[in-house]
C-alpha positions as CSV (number, residue, x, y, z in Angstrom):
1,X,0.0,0.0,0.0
2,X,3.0,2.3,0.7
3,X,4.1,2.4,-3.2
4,X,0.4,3.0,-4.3
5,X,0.5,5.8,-2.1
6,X,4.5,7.2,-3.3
7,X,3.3,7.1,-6.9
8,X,0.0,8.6,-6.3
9,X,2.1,11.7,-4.6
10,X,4.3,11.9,-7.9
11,X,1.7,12.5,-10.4
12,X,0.6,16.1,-10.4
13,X,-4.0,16.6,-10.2
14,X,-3.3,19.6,-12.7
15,X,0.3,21.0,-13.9
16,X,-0.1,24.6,-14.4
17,X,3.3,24.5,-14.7
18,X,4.5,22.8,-18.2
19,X,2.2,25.2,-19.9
20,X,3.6,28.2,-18.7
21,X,6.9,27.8,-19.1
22,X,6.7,26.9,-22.5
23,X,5.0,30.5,-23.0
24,X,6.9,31.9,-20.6
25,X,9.0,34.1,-22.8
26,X,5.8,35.6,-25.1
27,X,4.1,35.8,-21.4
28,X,6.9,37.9,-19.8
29,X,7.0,40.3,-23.1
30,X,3.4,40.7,-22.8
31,X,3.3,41.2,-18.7
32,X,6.1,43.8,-19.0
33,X,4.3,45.9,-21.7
34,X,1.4,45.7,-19.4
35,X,4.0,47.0,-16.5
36,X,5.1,50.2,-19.1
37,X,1.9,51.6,-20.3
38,X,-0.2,50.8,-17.3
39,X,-2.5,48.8,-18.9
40,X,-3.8,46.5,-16.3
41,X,-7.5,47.6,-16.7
42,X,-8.9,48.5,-20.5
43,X,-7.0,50.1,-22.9
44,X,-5.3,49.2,-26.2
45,X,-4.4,45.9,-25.1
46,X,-7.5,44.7,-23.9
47,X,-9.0,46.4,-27.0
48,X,-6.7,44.3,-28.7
49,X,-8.0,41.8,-27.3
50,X,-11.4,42.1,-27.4
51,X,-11.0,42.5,-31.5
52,X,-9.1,39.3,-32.0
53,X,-11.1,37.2,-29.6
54,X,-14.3,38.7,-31.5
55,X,-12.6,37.6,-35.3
56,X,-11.6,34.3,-33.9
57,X,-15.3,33.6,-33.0
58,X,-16.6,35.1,-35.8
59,X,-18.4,37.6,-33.9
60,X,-19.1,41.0,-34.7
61,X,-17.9,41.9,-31.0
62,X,-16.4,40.7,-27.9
63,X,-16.5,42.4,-24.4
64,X,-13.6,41.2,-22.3
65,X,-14.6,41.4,-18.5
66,X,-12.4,39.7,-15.4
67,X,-13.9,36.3,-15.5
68,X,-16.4,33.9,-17.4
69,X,-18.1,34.5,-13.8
70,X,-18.9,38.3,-14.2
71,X,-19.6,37.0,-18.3
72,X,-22.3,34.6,-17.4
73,X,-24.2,37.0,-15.2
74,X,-24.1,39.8,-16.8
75,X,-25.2,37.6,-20.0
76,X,-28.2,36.0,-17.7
77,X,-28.8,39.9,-16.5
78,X,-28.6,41.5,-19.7
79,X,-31.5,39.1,-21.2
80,X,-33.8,39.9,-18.6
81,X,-32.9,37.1,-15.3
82,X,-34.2,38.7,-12.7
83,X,-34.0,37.9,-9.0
84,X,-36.3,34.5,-8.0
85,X,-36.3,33.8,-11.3
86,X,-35.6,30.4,-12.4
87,X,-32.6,29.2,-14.7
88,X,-32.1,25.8,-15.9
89,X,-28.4,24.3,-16.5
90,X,-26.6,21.2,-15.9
91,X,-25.0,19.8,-12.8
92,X,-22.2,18.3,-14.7
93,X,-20.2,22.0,-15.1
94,X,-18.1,24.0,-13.1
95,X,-19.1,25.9,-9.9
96,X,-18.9,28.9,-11.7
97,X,-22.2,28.5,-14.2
98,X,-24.3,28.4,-10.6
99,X,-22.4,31.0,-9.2
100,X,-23.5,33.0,-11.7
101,X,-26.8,31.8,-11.8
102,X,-26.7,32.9,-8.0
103,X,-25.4,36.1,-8.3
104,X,-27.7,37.4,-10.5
105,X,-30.2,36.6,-8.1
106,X,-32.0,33.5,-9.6
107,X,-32.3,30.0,-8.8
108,X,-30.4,27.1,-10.5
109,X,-32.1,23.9,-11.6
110,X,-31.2,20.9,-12.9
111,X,-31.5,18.8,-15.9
112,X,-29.3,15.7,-16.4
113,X,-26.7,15.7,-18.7
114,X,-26.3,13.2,-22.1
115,X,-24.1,10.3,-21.1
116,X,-22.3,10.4,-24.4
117,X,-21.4,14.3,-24.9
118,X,-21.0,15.1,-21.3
119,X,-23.3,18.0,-22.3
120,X,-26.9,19.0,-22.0
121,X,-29.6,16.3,-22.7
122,X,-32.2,18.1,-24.5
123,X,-34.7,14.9,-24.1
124,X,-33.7,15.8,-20.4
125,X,-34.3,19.7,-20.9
126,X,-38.0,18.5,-22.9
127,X,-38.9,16.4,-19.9
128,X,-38.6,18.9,-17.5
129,X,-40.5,22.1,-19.2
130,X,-43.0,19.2,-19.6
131,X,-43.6,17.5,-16.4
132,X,-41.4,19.4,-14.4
133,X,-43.1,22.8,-14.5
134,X,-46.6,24.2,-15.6
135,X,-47.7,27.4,-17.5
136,X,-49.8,30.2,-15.3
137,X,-52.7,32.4,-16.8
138,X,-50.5,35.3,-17.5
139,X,-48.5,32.8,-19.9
140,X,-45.3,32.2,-17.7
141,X,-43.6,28.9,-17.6
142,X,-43.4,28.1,-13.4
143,X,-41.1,26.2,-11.4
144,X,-43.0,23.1,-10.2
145,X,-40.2,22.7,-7.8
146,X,-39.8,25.8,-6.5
147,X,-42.8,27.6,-7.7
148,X,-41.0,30.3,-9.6
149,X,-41.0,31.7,-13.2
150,X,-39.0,29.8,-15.5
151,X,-36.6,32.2,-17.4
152,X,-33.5,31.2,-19.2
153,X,-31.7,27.6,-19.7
154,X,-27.4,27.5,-19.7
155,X,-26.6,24.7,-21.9
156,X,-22.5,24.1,-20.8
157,X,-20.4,23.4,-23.7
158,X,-17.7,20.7,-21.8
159,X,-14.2,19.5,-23.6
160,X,-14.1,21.2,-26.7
161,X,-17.9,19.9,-27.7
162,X,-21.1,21.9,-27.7
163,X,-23.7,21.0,-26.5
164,X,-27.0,19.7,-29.3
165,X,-27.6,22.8,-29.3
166,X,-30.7,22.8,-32.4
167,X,-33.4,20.9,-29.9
168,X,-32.2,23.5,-27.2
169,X,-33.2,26.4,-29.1
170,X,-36.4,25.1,-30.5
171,X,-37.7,24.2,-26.7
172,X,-36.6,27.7,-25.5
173,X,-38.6,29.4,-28.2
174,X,-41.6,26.9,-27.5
175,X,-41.1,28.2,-24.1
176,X,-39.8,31.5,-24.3
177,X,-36.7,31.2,-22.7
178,X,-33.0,33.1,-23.3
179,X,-30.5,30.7,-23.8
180,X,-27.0,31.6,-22.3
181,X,-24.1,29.4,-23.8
182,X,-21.4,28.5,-21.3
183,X,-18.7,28.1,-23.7
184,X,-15.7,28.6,-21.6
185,X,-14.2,24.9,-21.9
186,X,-15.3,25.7,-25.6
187,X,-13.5,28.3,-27.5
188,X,-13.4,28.1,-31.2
189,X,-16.0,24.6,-30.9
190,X,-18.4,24.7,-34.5
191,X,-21.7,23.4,-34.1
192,X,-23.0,22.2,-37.4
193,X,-26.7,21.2,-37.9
């Protein structure tokens, strides 16, 4: 049991080592222009930025804020979450997506994930706007759980994949919900239909 345990100590849970040295010398050039002009918040740099990221993902813009944290909320904010609202994701993600979720002032719940992608089951996502939640006179989609409006879903996009993302959309217009991609294990993935 004693050499189990020696070469369990020698194998590193995540190297955040090897990576940066082998960028260390583009990431000290970069870190030192940042210590000259000051740049640490905005500027040409992180316009810079913000214009390559946004050609990369062939997106007419790109916002660059201090985490995929302060992203996803002000995404979930900006299309109308409001607090005690209800946003659907998947548990299978990183502690992040619910933190956001949670600081925007909503409520996280859950839909299983498909066992082949890693990624959002959209049978899963059908099931619950089905049997999981009920429509009220005024025409909004309630919480059967928790009794609250039903707002926006998070499909995650997990190891380079997205998520099926066609079924998604169709059951959040059916349902009138924003969608909010979690794409940050995901940058540059193409979904094709």
């Amino acid at each position: 049991m004693s050499g189990f345990h020696s070469v369990a100590n020698s194998i590193p849970f995540l190297d955040l080592v090897t990576p940066h040295v082998e960028l260390e010398q583009e990431l000290t050039e970069v870190f030192q222009k940042a210590l000259r002009t000051a740049g640490f918040i905005g500027g040409p740099m992180v316009e810079d930025f913000e214009k390559a990221f946004a050609a990369f993902c062939e997106a007419g813009h790109s916002v660059a804020v201090s985490s995929g944290t302060d992203a996803l909320r002000f995404a979930l904010m900006a299309s109308g979450v409001k607090p005690g609202d209800v946003v659907v994701t998947v548990p299978h993600t990183f502690i992040a997506t619910t933190e956001a979720i949670s600081q925007a002032g909503a409520l996280p719940e859950f839909v299983d994930i498909d066992e082949q992608t890693y990624n959002m089951d959209p049978a899963k996502l059908a099931e619950y706007l089905e049997k999981q939640c009920t429509v009220n006179d005024s025409g909004a989609l309630i919480s059967r759980r928790s009794g609250r409006p039903v707002t926006a879903v998070v499909p995650v996009h997990l190891y380079g994949q997205m998520a099926d993302m066609d079924p998604i959309l169709e059951l959040a217009e059916r349902y009138r919900l924003a969608v909010i991609e979690d794409a940050c294990q995901a940058h540059g993935a193409e979904y094709f239909s």
